[in-house]
Steps between C-alpha positions, in 0.01 A plus 500: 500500500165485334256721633221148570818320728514811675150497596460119598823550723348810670151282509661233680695695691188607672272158461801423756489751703162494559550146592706574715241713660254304474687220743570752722357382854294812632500567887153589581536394861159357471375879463147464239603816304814408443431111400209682252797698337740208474223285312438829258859523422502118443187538241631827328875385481286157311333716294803689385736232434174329280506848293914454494502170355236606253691783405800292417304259316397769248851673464629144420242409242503892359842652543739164546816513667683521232662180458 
């Protein structure tokens, strides 16, 4: 397998993950700290799925996938 299809299928392998993640309802039980943390891990998991996709974009224009 070409070495670019191996890194867009481990890209989107976690994109999805992290989506899956990201959906993930957090219990806070109304508690402030906790609610504070769920809304970080909301804005990092953003953050890093943003660098994902850009990464992907750039091993698709650079490397290919070989077909």
């Amino acid at each position: 397998m070409n070495a670019g299809k191996i890194i867009i299928n481990e890209i989107d392998s976690r994109l999805e993950r992290l989506g899956s993640h990201y959906r993930d309802k957090k219990n806070t039980d109304g508690n402030p700290f906790g609610e504070m943390l769920a809304a970080e891990s909301k804005l990092l998991n953003t953050a890093l799925a943003g660098e994902l996709r850009s990464l992907k974009e750039f091993v698709l224009e650079n490397i290919g996938t070989g077909n």
